[in-house]
N, C-alpha and C positions, 0 to 999 in steps of 0.2 A: 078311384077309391073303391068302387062299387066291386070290379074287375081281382082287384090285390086281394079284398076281403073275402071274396067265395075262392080266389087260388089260396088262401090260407086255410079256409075252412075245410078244402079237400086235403090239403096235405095232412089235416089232423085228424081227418076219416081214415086217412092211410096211415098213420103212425100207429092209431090208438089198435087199428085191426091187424095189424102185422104181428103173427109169432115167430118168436125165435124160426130163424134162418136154418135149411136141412144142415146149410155149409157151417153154420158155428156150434150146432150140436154134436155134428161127426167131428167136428174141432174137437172139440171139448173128451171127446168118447175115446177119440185117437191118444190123445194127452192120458187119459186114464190107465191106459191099456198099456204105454211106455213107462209111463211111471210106476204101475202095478208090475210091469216086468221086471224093471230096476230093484224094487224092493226083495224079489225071488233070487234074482241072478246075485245080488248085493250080499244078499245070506249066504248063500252059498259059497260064494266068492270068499268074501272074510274069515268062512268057517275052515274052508279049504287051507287057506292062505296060512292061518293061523297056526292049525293042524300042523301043518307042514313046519313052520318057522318052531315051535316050540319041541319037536321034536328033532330038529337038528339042532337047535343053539342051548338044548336043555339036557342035550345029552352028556353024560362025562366025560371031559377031555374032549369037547366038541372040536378044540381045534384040531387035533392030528385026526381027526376024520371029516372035517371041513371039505378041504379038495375032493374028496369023492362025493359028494355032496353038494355041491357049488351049484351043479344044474341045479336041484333040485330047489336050492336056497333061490337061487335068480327068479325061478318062475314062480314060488310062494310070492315075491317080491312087485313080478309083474301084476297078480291078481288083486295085488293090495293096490297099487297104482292103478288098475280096472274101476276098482271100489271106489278112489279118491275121487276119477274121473264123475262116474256117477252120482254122486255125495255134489259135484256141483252140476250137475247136470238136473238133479231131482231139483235147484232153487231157481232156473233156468224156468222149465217146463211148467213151475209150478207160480211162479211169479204173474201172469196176465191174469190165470183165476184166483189167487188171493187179492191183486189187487184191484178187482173189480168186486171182490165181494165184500172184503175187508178194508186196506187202504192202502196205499203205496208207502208207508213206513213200515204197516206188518210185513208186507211180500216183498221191500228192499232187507228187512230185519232178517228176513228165512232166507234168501238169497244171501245175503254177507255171512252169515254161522256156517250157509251150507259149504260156501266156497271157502272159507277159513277151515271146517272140517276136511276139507278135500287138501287142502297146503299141509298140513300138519301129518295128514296120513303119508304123504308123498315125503315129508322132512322123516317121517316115521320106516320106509323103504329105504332111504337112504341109510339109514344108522344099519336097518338090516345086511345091505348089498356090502358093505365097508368091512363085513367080518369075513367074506370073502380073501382080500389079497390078505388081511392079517393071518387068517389060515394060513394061506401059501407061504408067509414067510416065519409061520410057526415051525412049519416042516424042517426050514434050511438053518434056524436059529440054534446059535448055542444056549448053556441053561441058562446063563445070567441073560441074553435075550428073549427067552420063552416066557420065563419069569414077568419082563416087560409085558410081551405082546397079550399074554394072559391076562392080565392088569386092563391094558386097554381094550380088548374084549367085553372085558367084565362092562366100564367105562360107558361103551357104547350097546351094550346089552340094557345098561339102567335109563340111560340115553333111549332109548326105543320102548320102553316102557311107559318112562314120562309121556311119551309124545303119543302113547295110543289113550294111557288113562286124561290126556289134555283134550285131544279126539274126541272119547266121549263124553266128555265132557261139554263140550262144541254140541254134538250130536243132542245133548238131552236139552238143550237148551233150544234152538232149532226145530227140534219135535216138539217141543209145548209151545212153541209157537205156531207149528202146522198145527197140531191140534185142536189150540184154544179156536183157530180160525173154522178147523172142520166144525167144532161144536156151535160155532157161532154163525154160521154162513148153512149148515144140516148140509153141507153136501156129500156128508156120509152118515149114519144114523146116528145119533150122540150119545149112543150106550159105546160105541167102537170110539166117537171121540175120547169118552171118557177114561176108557180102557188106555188108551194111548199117553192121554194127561199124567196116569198114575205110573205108566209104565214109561217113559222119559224121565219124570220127576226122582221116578228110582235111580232109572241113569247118571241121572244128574248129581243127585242125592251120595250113589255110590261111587261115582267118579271122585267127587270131591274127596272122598274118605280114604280113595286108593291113592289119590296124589299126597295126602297128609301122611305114607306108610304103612296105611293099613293092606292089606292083602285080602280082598273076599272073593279070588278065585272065580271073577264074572258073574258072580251069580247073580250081582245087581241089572245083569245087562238081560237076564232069561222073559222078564214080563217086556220087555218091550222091542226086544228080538222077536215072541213068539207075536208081536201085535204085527209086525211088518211083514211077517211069512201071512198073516191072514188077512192085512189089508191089499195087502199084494194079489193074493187071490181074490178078491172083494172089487178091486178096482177092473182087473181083466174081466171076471163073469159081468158084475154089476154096473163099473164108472161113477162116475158122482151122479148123486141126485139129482133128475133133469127138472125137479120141482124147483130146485135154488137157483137154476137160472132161467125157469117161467118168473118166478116170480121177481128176480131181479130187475127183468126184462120190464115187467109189466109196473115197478115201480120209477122208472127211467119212464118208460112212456106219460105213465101219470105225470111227471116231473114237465117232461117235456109240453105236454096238454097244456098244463096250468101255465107256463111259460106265453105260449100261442094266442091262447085266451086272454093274458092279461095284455097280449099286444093286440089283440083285435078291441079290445074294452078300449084302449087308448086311444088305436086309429078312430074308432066311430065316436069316443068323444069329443 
């Protein structure tokens, strides 16, 4: 008894004196650093992406100039599929630190939106890449054909629309939940959570209004686009706050203490 009691008592000198591990801090910093790139490379990517699609499929008579343009539609196509990738890759990455700071409902909740965002942009590629062969068979079309294929154009033009304003839809929804958790866990300063709260909520807010017909020309999506160009930059210089997992740390150990202790009170009664 005597023997069990002081090997207990040492393991709780070493628990309570242990900080955080060099290995799970560079964890955590390395995680910051990919996900801060994601959020640069993601803007860019979409903005690109975007660019590009709405100037060929917004052009007049885009189909008889579709075919020469077909590369250029493909690879807008691929960066959107780059972004989908990523979209689930950020709920991926991000999933062990919410759910250790937050709960495994929050961090499975931001994982399912994320990869649901990421399916919908890739169904959202597809309606784009599909205007491709209808081009080509715009070209060899007589009029009562062209007639058609301009129709179904149109068709899967509104088809591709739905599915970005669903998208963001997904997206703002998913970010107030990364957020609420950044505010709630400070592993970034909670004037940037904040920022991000308001700027999803718009997302959110404006999605909803472009799916019901309204048209606001993205402007709903600028506060929380510009939040992701700066947390992005934020996570690569800064990372998360190494405060929020001292202190997680040190409340896990407390936990584990009092656990220890209440078995040595038992052994020696």
């Amino acid at each position: 008894m005597f023997t069990k009691q002081k090997r207990k008592e040492a393991e709780l000198g070493t628990s309570s004196s242990t900080p955080i591990g060099a290995e799970g801090t560079n964890t955590y910093r390395t995680t910051a650093r990919i996900v801060g790139a994601m959020y640069l490379a993601g803007f860019v990517v979409g903005i690109t992406g975007i660019v590009l699609i709405q100037s060929i499929l917004g052009a007049p008579d885009h189909l008889a100039a579709l075919p020469a343009s077909s590369m250029l539609l493909a690879i807008a196509a691929v960066l959107w599929l780059m972004a989908a990738a990523w979209d689930a890759a950020h709920g991926v990455l991000m999933f062990p630190i919410l759910k250790q700071h937050n709960s495994e409902r929050i961090a499975l909740g931001y994982l399912g939106f994320r990869i649901m965002d990421g399916l919908i942009i890739a169904i959202m590629t597809l309606f784009v890449l599909v205007q491709i062969p209808i081009g080509s068979e715009y070209l060899k079309a007589g009029a009562s054909d062209a007639s058609y294929l301009q129709a179904l154009s149109t068709v899967f033009q509104q088809a591709q629309l739905d599915a970005y304003n669903i998208a963001m839809l997904t997206l703002g929804i998913s970010g107030l939940i990364l957020c609420y958790s950044f505010y709630k866990s400070k592993l970034v300063p909670r004037l940037l959570a904040v920022w991000g709260l308001v700027g999803y909520a718009v997302i959110l807010g404006g999605s909803v209004v472009e799916v019901l017909g309204f048209n606001l020309l993205t402007i709903h999506a600028i506060p929380g686009g510009l939040w992701e160009v700066f947390i992005g930059v934020w996570l690569i210089v800064k990372g998360f706050n190494p405060s929020a997992f001292a202190s997680d740390s040190d409340t896990t150990d407390i936990a584990e203490r009092d656990e220890e202790e209440s078995e040595l009170s038992l052994s020696r009664a």
